[in-house]
C-alpha positions in Angstrom: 4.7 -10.0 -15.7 7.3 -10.7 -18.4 5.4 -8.1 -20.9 5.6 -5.6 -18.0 9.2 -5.9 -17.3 10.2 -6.0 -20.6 8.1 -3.0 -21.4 10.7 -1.3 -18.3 13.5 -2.5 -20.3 13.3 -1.3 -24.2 10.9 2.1 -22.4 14.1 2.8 -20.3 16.4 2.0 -22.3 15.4 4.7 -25.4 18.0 7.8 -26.2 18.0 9.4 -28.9 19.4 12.9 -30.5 21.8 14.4 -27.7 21.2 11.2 -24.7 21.8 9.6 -27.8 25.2 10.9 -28.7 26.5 11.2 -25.5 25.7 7.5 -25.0 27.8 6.8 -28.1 30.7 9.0 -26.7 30.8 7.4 -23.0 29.1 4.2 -23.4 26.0 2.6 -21.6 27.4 3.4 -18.0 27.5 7.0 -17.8 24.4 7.7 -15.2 25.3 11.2 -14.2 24.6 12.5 -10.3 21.7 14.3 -9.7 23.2 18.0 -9.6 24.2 17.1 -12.7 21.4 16.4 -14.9 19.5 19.7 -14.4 22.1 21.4 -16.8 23.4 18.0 -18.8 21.9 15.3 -20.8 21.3 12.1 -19.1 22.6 8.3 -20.9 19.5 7.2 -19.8 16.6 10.2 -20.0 13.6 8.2 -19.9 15.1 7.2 -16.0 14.1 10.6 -15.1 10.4 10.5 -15.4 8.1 10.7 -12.6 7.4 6.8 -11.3 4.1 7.2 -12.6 4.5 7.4 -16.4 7.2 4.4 -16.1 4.4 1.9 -14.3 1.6 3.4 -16.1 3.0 2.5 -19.6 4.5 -1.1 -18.4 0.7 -1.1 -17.2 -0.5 -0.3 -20.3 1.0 -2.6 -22.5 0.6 -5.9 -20.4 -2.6 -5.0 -20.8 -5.2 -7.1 -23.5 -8.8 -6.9 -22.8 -9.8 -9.8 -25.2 -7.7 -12.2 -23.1 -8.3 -11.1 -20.1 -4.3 -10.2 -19.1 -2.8 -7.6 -17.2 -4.5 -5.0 -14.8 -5.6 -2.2 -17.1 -9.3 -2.1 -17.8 -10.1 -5.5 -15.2 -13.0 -5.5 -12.9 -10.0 -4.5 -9.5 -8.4 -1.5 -11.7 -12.0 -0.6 -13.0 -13.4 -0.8 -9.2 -10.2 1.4 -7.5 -10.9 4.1 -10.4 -14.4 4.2 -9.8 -14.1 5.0 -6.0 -11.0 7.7 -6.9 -13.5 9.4 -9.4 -16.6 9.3 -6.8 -14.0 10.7 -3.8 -12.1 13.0 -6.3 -9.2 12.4 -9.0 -5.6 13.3 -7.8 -4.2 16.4 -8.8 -1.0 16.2 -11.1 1.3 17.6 -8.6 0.1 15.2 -5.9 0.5 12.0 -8.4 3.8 13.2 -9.2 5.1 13.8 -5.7 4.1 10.5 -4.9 4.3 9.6 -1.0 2.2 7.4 1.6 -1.5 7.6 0.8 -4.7 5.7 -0.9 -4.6 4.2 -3.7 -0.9 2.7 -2.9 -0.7 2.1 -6.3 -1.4 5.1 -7.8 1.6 5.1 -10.3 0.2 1.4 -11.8 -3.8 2.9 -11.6 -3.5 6.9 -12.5 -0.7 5.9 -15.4 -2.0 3.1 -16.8 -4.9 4.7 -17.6 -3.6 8.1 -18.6 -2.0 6.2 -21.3 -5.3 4.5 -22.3 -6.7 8.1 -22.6 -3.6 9.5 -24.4 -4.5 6.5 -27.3 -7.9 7.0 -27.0 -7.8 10.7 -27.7 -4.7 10.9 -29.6 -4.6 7.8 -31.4 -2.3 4.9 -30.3 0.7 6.7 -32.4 0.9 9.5 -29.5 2.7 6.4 -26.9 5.4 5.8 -28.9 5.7 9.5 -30.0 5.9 10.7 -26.7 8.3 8.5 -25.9 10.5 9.1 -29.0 10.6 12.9 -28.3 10.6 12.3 -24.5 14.1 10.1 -24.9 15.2 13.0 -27.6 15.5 16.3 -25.7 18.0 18.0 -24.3 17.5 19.0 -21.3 16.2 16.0 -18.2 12.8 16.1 -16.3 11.0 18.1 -19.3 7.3 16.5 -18.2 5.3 19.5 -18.6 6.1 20.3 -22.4 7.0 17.5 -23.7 3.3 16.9 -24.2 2.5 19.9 -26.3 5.1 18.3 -29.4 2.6 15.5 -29.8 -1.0 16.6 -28.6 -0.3 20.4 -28.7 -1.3 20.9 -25.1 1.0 20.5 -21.8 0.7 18.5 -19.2 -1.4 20.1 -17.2 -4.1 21.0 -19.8 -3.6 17.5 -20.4 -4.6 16.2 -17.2 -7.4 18.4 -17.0 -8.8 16.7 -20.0 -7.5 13.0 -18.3 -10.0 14.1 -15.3 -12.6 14.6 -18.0 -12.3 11.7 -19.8 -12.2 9.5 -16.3 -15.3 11.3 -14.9 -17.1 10.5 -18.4 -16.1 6.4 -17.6 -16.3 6.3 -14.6 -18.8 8.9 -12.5 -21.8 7.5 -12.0 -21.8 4.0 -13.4 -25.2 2.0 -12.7 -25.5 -1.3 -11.6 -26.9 -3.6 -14.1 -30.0 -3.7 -12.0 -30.8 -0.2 -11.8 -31.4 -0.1 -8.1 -29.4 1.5 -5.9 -25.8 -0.3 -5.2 -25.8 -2.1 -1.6 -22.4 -1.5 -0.1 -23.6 -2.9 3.2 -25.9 -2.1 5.7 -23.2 -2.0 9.1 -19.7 -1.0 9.0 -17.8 -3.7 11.4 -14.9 -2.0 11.6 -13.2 0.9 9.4 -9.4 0.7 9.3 -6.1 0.9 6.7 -6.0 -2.5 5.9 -8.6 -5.5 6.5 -7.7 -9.0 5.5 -9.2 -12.7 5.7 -12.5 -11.3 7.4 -13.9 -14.2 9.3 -16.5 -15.2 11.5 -17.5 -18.2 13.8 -20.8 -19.3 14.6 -20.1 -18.6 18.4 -20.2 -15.0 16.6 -17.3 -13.6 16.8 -15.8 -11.6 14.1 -11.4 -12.1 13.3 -9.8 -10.1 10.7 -5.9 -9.5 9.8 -5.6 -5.6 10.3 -2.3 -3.9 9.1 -1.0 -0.4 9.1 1.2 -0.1 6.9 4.4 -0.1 9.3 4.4 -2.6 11.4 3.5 -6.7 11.0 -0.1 -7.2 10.3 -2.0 -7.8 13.7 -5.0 -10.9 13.9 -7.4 -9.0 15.5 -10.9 -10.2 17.6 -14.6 -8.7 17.7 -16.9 -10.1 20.2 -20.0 -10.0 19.6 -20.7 -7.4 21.4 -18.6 -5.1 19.9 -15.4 -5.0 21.5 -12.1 -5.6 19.5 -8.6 -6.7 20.6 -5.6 -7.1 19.2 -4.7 -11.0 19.6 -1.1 -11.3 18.3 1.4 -10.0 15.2 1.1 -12.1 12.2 2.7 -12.2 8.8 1.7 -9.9 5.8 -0.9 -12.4 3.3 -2.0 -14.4 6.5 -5.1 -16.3 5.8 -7.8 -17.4 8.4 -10.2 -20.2 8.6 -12.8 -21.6 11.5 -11.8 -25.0 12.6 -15.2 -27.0 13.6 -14.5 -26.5 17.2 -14.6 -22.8 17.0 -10.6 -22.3 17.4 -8.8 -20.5 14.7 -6.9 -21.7 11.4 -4.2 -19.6 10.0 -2.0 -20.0 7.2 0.9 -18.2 7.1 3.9 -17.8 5.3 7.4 -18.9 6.9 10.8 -19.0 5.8 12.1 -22.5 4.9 15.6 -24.0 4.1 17.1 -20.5 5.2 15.4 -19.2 1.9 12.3 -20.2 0.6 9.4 -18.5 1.8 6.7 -21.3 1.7 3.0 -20.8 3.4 2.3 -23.4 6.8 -0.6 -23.8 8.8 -0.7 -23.3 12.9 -3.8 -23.6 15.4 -4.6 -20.7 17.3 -4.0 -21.6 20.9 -5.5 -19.9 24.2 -3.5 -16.6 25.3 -2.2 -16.1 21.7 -0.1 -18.8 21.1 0.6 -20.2 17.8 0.3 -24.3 17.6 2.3 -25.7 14.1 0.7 -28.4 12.1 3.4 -28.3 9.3 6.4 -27.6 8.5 7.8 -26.3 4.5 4.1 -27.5 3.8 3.3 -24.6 0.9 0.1 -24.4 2.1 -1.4 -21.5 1.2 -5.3 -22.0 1.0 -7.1 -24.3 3.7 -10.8 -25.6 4.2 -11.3 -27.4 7.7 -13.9 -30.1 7.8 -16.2 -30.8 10.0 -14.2 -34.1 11.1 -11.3 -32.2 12.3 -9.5 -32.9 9.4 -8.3 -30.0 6.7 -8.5 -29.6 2.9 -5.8 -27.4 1.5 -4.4 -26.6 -2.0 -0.4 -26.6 -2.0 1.9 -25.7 -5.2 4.8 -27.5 -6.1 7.2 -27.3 -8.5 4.7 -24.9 -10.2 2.0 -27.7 -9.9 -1.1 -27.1 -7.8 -3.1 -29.6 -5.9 -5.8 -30.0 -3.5 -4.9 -32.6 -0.7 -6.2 -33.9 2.7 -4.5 -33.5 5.8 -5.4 -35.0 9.5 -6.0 -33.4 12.5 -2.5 -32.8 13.3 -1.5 -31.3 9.7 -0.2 -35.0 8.3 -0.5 -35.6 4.8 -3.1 -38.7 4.0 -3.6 -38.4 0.5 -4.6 -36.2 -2.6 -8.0 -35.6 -3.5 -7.0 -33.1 -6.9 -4.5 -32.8 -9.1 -4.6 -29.7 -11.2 -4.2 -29.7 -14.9 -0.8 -28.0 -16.4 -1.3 -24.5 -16.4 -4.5 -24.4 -14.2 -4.4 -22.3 -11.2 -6.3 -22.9 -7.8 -8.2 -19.8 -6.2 -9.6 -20.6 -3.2 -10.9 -24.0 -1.5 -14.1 -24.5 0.9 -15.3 -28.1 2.5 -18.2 -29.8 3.9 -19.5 -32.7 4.9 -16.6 -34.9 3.1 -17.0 -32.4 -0.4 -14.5 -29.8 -1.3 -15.0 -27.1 -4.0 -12.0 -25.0 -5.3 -12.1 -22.0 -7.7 -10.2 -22.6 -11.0 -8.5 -20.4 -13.8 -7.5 -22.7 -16.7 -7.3 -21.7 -20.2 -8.1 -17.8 -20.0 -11.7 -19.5 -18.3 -12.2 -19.5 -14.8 -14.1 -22.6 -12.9 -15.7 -23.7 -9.6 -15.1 -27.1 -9.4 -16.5 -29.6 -6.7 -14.3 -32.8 -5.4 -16.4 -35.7 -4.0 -16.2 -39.4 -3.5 -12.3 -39.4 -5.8 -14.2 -37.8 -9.0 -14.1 -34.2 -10.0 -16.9 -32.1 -11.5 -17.2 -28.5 -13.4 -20.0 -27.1 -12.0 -20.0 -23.5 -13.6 -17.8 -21.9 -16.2 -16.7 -19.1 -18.2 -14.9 -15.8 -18.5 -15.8 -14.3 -15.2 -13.0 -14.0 -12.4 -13.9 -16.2 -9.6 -11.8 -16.7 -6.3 -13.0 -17.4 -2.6 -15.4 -20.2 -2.7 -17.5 -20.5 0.9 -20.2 -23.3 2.0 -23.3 -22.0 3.8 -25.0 -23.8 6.5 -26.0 -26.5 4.0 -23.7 -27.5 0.8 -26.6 -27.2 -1.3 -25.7 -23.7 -2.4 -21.6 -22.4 -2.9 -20.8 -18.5 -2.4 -18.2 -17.3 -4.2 -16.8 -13.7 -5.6 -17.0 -13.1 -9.4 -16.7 -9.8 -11.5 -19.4 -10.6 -13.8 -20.4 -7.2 -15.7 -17.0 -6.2 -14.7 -17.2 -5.3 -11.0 -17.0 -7.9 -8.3 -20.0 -9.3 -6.2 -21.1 -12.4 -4.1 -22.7 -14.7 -6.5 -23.8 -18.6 -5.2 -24.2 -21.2 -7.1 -27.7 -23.6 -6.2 -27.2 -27.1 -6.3 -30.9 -27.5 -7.1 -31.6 -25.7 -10.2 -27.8 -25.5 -10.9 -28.4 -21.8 -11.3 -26.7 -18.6 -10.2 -27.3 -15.7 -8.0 -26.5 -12.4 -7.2 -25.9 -11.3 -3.1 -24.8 -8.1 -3.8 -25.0 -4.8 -5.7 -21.7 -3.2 -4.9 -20.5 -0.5 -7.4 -17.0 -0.5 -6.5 -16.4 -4.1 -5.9 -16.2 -6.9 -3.3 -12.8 -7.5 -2.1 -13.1 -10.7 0.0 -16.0 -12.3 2.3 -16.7 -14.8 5.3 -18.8 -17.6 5.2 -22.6 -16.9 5.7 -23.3 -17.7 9.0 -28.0 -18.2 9.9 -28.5 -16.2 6.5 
């Protein structure tokens, strides 16, 4: 984050040749209105760039493969360009005219990438040359030629070859397997946002829908199909089964006036919202099958995992995470608790049992939302090993791992299997 915003900061800052001089006449504050800067230079030129080229090159350069930071070239961003190069890339005028429409991030996935072509093709020289001449000329808004004073072609021939070179990376892409990816055999519901699927062993299905416009909704699927809306919840709501079949949800709430700090509340009948805590921070939780619940908090930048009671009262800590380790996602049963872990640029599914801690798998491979089957002898999980993400499980037998599903564009988040 601090590469990307400082990225914003010496990228918008640039002027040179007449931006340049007219900065050195007027100062740093001149910022002329639009009408203005179609026929005079702007303090500030690189301000007036579509949204697009400003994310994409932040993008870009918090971006390192080898250590595994920033977006650009990770199994999420990999997966989102995939599925725009199987549906069809944007067109330039639609990426720079922006608006309300998938991907949502289009500027951060469509411009990061751009500029990985641009150094690709063009060497890694062409950035900071376009930039240079960019902050340099005359005249505002001067996207389209630009281009042609350091590749020799403008933008749009430009893009035409950035739909090539995507198409060549992405279209197409086998599994490691060779089969035939397995997306899922039933669609259970089709909508603009899904969130925290979920379902109970009575069978039905919950989900956090959203819109877009209005606060998220927790939504209900019997089992025969039908779905309701059960009440407006807030956006990054999480859901979890208590062992009586009602519903878990951890939400976030605003605390002191001003923090915004994640607490957990029982689903009551007619919709109703029971609190457990109050400023609790809780933002993962794992009920057990004793009524009580396992949940990772965070504070003062510290994570841990700790046990609460029935009624959401703190009894003690079962995990302390290490400085600079972050906690994932959390699942419990039968009196163990496993949490996914990211310490030292390696990420970790670690189980908690009887006061002692235990790595049970690690490496380089993202890992988040841990889930118990019917038995704890085997621990689901997402991963993006090979670079896309799946449903692995780990076997407590053989203490190996294996591989649920095939998608090609990625798994996104999944329940707890439920009878296989």
């Amino acid at each position: 984050m601090l590469t990307h915003e400082f990225t914003h900061i010496v990228h918008l800052d640039q002027a040179r040749g007449p931006a340049g001089v007219l900065r050195q006449i007027f100062g740093r504050y001149l910022v002329l209105p639009l009408p203005f800067t179609v026929l005079f230079p702007s303090g500030f030129p690189n301000l007036l760039e579509p949204n697009w080229m400003i994310e994409g090159l932040a993008v870009y350069s918090e971006s390192d493969w080898n250590k595994g930071h920033g977006r650009l070239g990770q199994s999420h961003f990999e997966g989102m360009m995939r599925a725009e190069s199987a549906r069809g890339l944007r067109s330039l005028r639609e990426v720079n005219a922006e608006g309300r429409g998938f991907p949502l991030n289009r500027d951060y996935l469509y411009g990061s990438y751009f500029f990985l072509f641009l150094a690709e093709r063009y060497g890694p020289g062409a950035i900071p040359r376009y930039v240079e001449t960019y902050s340099g000329r005359w005249f505002p808004f001067r996207v389209h030629s630009t281009p042609r004073l350091v590749t020799g072609k403008a933008m749009d021939e430009l893009w035409v070859e950035y739909h090539d070179w995507l198409n060549a990376r992405f279209a197409g892409k086998p599994v490691d397997s060779g089969r035939e990816p397995d997306e899922g055999r039933e669609f259970v519901v089709h909508d603009w946002s899904i969130t925290s699927p979920l379902r109970t062993r009575a069978g039905d299905r919950w989900y956090v829908q959203g819109n877009g416009y209005t606060l998220p909704r927790l939504m209900r699927q019997s089992l025969g199909g039908d779905v309701e809306a059960v009440r407006n919840v807030e956006p990054g709501t999480r859901l979890a089964a208590l062992p009586n079949g009602e519903l878990l949800l951890s939400q976030p709430e605003i605390c002191g006036n001003y923090n915004h700090y994640y607490d957990l509340y029982r689903l009551a009948p007619g919709g109703r919202l029971d609190r457990l805590t109050e400023c609790g921070r809780f933002r993962f939780a794992a009920p057990l099958e004793d009524g009580r619940i396992a949940a990772i908090r965070v504070v003062r930048g510290e994570a841990e995992v700790v046990l609460l009671n029935s009624r959401g009262e703190l009894e003690r800590t079962l995990y302390r995470a290490a400085p600079g380790e972050a906690l994932t996602g959390i699942a419990g049963m039968r009196g163990t608790v496993v949490v996914t872990s990211l310490r030292k640029e390696r990420w970790s599914l670690v189980e908690i049992a009887e006061g002692k801690s235990s790595v049970l798998v690690s490496d380089r491979a993202v890992k988040h939302s841990p889930r118990f089957g019917d038995s704890a002898s085997e621990i689901y999980f997402v991963a993006d090993y090979g670079n896309v993400d799946n449903v692995w499980s780990w076997r407590r037998g053989d203490r190996s791992l294996a591989r649920w599903t095939e998608a090609r564009n990625g798994v996104k988040e999944i329940s707890a299997p439920l009878s296989g």
